[in-house]
VEXVEX-265644 format. One record per atom (N, C-alpha, C): residue in one letter; atom name; x, y, z. Coordinates in pm, 1 decimal. Atoms other than C-alpha are relative to their C-alpha. Layout:
N
NODE,residuo,atomo,px,py,pz
NODE,A,CA,X,Y,Z
...
END
This chain:
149
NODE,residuo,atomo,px,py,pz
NODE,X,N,131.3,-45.4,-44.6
NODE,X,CA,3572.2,-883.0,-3912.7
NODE,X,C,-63.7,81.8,-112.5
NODE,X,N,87.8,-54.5,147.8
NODE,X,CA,3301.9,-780.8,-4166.1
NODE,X,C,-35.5,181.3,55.9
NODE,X,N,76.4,-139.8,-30.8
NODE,X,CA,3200.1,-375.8,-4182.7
NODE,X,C,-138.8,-19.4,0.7
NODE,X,N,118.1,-80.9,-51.5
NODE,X,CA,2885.4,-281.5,-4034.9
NODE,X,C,-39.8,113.6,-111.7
NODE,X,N,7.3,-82.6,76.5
NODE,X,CA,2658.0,-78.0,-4211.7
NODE,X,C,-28.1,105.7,81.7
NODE,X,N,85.7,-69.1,-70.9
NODE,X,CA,2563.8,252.8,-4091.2
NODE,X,C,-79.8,46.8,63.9
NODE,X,N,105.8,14.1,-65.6
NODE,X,CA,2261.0,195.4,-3980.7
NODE,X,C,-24.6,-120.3,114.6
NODE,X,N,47.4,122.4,-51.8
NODE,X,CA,2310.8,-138.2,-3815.8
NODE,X,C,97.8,70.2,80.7
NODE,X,N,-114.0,-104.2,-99.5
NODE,X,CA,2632.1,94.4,-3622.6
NODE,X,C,-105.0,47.5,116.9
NODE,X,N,74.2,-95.2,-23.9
NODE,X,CA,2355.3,296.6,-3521.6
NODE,X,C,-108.3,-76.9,73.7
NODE,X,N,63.7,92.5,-74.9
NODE,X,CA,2131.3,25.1,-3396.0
NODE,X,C,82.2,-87.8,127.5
NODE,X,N,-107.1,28.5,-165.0
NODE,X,CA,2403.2,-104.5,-3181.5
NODE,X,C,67.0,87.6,105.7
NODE,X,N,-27.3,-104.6,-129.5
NODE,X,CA,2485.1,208.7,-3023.7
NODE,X,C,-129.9,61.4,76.1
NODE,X,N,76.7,-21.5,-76.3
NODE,X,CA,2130.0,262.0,-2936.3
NODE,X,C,-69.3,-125.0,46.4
NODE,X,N,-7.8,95.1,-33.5
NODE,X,CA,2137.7,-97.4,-2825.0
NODE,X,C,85.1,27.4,175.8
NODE,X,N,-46.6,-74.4,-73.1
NODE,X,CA,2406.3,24.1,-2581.2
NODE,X,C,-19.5,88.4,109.0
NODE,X,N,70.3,-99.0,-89.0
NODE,X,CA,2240.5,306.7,-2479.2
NODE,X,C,-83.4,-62.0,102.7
NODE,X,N,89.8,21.0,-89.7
NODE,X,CA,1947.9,117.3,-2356.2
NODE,X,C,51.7,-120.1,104.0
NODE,X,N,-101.8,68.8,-79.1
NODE,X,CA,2167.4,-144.8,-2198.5
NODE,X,C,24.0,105.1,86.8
NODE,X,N,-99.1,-76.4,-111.5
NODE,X,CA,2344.9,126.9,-2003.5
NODE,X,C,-117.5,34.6,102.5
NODE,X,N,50.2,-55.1,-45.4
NODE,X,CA,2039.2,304.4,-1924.6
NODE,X,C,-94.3,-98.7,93.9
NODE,X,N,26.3,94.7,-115.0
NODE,X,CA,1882.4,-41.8,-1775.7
NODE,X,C,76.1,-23.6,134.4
NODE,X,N,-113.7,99.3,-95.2
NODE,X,CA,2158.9,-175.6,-1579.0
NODE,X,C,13.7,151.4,83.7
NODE,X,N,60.1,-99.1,-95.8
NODE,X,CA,2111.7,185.9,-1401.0
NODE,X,C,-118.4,20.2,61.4
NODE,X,N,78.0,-20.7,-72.5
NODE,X,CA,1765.2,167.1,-1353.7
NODE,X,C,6.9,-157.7,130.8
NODE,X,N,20.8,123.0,-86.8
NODE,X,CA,1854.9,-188.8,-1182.3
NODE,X,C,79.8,27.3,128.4
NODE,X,N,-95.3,-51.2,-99.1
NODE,X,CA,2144.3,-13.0,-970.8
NODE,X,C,-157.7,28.2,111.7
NODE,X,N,79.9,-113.1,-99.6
NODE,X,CA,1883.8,249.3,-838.7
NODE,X,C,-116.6,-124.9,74.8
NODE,X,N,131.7,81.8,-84.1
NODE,X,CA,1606.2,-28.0,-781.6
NODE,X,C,68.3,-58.8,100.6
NODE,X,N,-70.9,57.6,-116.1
NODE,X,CA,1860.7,-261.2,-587.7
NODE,X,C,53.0,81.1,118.8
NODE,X,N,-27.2,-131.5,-70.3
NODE,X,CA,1967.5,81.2,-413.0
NODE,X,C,-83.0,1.0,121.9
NODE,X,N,107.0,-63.5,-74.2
NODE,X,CA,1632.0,161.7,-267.6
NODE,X,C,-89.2,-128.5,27.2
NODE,X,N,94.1,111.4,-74.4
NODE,X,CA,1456.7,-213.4,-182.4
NODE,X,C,-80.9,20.2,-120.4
NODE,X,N,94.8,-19.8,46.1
NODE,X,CA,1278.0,-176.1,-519.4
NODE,X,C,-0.1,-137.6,-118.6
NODE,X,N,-36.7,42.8,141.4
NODE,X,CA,1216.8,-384.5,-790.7
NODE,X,C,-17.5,29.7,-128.2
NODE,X,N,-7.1,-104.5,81.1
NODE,X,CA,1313.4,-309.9,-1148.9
NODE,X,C,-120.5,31.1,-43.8
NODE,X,N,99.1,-85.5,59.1
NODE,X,CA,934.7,-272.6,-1262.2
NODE,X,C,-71.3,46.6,94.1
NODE,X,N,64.1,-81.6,-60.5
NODE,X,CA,847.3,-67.1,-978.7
NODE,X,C,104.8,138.4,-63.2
NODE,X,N,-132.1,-160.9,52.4
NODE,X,CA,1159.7,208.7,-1116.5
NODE,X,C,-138.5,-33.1,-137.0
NODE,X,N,106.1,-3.7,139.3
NODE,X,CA,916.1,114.5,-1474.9
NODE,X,C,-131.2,76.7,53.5
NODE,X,N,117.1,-55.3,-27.4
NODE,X,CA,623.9,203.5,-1264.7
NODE,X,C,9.6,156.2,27.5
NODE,X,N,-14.6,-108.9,-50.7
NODE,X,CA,741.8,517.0,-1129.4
NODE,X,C,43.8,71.3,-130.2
NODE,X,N,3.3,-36.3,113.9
NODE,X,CA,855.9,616.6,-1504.8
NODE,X,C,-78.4,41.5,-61.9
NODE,X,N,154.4,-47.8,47.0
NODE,X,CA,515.8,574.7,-1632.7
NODE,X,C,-80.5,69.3,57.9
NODE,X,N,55.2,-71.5,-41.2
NODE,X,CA,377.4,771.3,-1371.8
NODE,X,C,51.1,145.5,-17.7
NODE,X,N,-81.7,-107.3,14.9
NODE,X,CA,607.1,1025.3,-1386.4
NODE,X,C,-22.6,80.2,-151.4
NODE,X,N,12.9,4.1,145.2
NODE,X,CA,547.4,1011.8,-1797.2
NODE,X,C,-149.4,109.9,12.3
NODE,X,N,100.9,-88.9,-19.4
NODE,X,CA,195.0,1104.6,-1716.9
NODE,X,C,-45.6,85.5,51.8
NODE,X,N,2.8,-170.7,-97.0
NODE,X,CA,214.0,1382.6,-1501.2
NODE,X,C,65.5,76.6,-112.4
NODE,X,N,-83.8,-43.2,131.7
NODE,X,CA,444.0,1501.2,-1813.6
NODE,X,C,-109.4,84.9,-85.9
NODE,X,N,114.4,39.6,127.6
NODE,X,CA,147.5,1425.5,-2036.6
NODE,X,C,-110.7,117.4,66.7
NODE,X,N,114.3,-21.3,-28.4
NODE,X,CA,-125.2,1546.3,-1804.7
NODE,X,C,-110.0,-98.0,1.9
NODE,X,N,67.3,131.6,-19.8
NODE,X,CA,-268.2,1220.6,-1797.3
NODE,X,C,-85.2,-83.2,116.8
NODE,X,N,11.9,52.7,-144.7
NODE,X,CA,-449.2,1061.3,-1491.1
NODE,X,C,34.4,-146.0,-18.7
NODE,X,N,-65.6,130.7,-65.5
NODE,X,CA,-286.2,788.6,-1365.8
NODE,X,C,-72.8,-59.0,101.4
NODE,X,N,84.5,112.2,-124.7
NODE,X,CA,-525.7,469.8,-1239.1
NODE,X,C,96.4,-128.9,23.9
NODE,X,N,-72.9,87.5,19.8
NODE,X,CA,-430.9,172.9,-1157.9
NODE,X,C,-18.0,-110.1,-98.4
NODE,X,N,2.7,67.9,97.4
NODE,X,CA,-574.3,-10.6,-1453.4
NODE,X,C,134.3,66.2,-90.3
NODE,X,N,-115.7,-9.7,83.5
NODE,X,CA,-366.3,208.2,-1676.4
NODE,X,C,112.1,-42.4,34.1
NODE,X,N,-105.5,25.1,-24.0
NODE,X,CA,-74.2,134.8,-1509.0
NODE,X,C,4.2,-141.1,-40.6
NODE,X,N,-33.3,174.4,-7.6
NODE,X,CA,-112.8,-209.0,-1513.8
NODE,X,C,-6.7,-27.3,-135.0
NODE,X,N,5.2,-36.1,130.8
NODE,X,CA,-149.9,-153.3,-1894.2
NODE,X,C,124.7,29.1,-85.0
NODE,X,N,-85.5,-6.1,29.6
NODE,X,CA,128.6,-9.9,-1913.8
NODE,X,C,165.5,-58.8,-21.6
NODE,X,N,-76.3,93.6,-56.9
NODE,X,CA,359.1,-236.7,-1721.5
NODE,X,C,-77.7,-128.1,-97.1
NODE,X,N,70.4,89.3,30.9
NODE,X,CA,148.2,-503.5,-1881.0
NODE,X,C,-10.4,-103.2,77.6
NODE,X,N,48.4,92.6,-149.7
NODE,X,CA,62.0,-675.5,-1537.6
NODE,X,C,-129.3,-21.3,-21.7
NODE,X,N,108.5,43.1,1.6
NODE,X,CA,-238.9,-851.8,-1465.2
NODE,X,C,-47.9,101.2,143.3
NODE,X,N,-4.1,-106.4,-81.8
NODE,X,CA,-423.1,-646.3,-1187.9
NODE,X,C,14.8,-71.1,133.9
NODE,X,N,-99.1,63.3,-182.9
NODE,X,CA,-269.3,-892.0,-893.0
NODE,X,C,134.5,62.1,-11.4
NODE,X,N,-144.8,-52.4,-14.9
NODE,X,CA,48.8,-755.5,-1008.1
NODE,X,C,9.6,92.3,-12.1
NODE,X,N,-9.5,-186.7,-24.4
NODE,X,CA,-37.3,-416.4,-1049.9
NODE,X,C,-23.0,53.4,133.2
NODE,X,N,17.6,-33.6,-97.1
NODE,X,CA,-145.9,-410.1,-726.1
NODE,X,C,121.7,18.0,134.3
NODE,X,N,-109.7,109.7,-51.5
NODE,X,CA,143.0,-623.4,-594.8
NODE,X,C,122.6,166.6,-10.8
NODE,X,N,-124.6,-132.4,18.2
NODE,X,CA,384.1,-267.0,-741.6
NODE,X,C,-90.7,132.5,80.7
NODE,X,N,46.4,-114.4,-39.9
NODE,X,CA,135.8,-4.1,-630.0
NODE,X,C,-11.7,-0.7,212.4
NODE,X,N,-28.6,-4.8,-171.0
NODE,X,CA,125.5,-142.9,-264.3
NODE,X,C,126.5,-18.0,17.0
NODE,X,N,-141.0,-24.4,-15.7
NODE,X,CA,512.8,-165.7,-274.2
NODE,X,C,27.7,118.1,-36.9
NODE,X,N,-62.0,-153.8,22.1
NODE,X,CA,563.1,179.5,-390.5
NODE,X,C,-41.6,66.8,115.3
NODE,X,N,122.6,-126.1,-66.4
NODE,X,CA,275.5,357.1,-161.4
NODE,X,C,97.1,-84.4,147.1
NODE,X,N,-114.4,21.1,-124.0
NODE,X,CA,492.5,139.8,140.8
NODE,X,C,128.9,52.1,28.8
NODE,X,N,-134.6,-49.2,-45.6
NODE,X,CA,817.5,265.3,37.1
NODE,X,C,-26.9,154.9,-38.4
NODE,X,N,74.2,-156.0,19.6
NODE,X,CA,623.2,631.9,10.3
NODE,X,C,76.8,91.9,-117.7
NODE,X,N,8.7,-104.0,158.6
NODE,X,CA,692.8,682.4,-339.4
NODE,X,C,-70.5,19.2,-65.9
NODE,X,N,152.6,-25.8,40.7
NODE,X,CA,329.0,695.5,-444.6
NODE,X,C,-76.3,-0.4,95.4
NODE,X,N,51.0,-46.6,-70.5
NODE,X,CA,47.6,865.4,-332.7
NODE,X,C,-118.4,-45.3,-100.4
NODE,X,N,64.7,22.8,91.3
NODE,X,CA,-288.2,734.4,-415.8
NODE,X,C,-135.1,75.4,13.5
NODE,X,N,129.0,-71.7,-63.9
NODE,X,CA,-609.2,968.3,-402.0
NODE,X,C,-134.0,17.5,-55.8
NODE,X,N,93.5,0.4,34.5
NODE,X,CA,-987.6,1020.5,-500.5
NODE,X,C,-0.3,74.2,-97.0
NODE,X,N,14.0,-85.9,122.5
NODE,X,CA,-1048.6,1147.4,-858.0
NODE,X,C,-91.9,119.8,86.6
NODE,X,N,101.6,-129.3,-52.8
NODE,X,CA,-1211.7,1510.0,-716.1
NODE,X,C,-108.5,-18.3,-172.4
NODE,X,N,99.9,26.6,106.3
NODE,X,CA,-1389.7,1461.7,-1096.9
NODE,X,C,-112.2,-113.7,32.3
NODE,X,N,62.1,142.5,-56.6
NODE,X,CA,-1531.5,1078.8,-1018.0
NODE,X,C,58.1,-41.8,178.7
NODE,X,N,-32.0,46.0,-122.6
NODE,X,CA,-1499.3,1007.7,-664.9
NODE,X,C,39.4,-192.4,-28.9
NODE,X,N,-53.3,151.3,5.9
NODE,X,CA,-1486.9,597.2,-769.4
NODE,X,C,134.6,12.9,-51.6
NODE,X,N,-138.9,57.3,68.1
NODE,X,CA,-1150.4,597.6,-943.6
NODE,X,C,108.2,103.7,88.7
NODE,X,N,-93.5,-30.3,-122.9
NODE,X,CA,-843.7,638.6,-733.9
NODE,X,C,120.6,-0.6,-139.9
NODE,X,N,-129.7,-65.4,57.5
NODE,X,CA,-532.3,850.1,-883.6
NODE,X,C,123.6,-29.6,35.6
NODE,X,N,-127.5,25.4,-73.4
NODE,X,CA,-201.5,792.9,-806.0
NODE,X,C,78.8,117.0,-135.7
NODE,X,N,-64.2,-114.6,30.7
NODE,X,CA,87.1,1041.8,-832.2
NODE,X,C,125.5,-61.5,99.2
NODE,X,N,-133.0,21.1,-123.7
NODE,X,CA,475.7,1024.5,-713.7
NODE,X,C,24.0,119.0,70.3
NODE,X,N,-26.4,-91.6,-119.8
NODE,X,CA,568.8,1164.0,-402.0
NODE,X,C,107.3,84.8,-58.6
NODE,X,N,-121.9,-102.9,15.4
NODE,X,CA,778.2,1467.6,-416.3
NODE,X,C,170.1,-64.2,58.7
NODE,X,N,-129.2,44.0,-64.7
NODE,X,CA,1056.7,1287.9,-208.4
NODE,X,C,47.1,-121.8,-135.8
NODE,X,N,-32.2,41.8,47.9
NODE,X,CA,1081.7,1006.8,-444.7
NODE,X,C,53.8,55.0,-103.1
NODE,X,N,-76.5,-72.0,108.9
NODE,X,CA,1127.9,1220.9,-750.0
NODE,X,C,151.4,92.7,59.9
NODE,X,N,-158.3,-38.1,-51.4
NODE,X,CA,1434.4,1378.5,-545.1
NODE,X,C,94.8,-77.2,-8.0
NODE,X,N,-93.3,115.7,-28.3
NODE,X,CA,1568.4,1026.6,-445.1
NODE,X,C,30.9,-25.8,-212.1
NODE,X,N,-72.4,-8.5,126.7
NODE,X,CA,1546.2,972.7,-840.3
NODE,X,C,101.7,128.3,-74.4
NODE,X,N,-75.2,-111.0,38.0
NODE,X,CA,1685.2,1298.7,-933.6
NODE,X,C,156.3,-21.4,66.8
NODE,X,N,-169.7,-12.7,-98.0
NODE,X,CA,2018.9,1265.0,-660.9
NODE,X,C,22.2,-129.1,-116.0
NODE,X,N,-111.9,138.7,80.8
NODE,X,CA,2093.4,895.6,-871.7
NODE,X,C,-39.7,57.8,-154.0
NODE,X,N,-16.5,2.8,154.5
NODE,X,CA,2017.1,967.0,-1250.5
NODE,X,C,-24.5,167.8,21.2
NODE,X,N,-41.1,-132.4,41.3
NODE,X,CA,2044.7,1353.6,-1234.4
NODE,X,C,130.4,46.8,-61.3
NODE,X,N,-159.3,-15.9,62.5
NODE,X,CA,2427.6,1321.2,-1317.2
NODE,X,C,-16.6,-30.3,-141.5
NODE,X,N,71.6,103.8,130.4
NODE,X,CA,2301.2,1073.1,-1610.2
NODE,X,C,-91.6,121.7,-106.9
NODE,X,N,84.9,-72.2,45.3
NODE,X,CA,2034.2,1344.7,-1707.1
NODE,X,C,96.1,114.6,-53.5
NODE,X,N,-91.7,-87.2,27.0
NODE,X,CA,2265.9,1646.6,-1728.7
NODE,X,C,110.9,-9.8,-53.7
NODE,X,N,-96.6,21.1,125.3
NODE,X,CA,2541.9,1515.3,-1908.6
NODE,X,C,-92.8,-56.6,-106.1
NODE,X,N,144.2,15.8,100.2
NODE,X,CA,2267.8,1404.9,-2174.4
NODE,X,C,-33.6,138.7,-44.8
NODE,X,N,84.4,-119.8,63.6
NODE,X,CA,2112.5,1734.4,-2197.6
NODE,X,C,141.6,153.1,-32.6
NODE,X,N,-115.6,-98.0,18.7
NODE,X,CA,2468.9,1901.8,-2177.5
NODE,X,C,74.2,-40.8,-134.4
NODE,X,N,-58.7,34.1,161.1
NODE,X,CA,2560.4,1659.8,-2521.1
NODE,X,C,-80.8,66.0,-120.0
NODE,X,N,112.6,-92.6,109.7
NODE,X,CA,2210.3,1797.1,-2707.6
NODE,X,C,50.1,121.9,32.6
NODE,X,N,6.1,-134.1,11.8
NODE,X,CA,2296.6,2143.2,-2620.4
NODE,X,C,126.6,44.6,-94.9
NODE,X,N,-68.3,-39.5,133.0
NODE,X,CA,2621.6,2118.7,-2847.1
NODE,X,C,-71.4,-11.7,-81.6
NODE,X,N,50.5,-22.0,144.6
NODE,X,CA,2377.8,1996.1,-3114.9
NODE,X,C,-71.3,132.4,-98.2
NODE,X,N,34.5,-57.3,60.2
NODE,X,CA,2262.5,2218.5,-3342.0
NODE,X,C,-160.6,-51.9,-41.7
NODE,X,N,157.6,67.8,-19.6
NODE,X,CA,1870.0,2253.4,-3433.9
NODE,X,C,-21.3,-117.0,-49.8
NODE,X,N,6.9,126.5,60.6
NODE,X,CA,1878.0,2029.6,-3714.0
NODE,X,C,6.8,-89.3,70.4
NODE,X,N,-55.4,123.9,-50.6
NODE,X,CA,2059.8,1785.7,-3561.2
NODE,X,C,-89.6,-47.1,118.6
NODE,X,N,58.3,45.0,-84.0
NODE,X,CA,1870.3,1749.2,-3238.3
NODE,X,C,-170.8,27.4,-98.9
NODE,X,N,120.0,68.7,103.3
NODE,X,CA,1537.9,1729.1,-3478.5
NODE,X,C,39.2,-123.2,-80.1
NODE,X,N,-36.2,141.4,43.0
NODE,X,CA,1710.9,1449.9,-3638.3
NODE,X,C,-6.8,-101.8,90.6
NODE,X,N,9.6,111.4,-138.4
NODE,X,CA,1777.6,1292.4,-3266.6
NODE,X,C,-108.7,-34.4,23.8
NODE,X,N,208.5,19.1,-41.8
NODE,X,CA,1381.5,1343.2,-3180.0
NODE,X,C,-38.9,-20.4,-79.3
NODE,X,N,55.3,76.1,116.3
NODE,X,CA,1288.8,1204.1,-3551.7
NODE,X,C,17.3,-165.2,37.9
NODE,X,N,-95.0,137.3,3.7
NODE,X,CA,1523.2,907.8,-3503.6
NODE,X,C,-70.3,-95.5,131.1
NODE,X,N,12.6,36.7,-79.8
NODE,X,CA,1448.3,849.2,-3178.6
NODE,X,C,-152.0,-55.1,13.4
NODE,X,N,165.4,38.0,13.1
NODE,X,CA,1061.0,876.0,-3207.8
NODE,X,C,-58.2,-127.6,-48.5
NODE,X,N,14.8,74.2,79.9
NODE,X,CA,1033.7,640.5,-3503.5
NODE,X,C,57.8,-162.3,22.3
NODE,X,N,-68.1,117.2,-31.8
NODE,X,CA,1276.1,352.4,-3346.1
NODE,X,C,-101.3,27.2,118.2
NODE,X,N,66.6,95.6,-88.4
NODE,X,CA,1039.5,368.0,-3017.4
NODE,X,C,-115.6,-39.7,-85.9
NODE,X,N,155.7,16.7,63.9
NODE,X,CA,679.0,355.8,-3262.9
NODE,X,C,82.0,-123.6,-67.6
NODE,X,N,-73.2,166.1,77.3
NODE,X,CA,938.8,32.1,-3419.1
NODE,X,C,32.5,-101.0,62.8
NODE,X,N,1.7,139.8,-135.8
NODE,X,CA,985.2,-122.4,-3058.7
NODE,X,C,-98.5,-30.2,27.9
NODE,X,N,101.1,46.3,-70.2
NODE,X,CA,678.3,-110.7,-2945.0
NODE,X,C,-137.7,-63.0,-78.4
NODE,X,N,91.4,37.6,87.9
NODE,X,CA,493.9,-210.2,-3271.8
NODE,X,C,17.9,-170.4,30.6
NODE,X,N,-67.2,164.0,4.4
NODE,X,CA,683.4,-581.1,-3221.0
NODE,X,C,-93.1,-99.0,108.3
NODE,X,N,89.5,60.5,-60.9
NODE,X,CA,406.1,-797.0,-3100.8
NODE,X,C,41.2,-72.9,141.6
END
């Protein structure tokens, strides 16, 4: 077997990673009656509450890169299984907001909170550097996924 270079090591363990970290969000969707790009949808919403962002349903569907039958198709399956809430911009009354329910972010928290906390319990051995290297590294490989047409 031929050596690997360092970097291509390094591409297969964050190959790995995102492997692992799928095949969990597919657990949790099959878990809860969901499917996996409604767990994507609830990510990106979640992202933008982060952000401070308002969350419509064009963006979403933007994000997901659905057409808006299928954005609709996730936003009336979420708002049924009352993990989104969708309400009147108080700024523009025409454009309708959506936000996740407090219960859902629990139901996610009880399954990937174990996942989360051992994660944030491996960065807290790092040292500053080092976790500025992780959030360099990391940054630059997603602006290298998502450049890929």
């Amino acid at each position: 077997m031929s050596e690997q270079s360092p970097e291509m090591e390094i591409v297969h363990l964050l190959r790995k990673v995102t492997v692992e970290f799928g095949l969990r969000q597919a657990e949790f969707a099959s878990r809860h009656g969901m499917h996996p790009t409604d767990v994507r949808a609830l990510i990106c919403l979640l992202d933008a509450e982060r952000a401070g962002a308002d969350a419509t349903a064009g963006w979403l569907g933007a994000q997901l890169g659905l057409n808006s039958a299928g954005t609709t198709a996730v936003i009336d399956r979420l708002e049924r299984l009352g993990h989104l809430t969708r309400t009147r911009d108080p700024r523009d009354r025409r454009r309708v907001l959506m936000t996740v329910d407090p219960r859902a972010v629990e139901l996610g928290r009880s399954f990937f909170g174990p996942l989360i906390d051992n994660t944030v319990a491996v960065l807290r051995d790092f040292d500053e550097s080092e976790t500025a290297a992780v959030r360099r590294f990391l940054s630059v490989a997603h602006r290298a996924v998502t450049a890929i047409p």
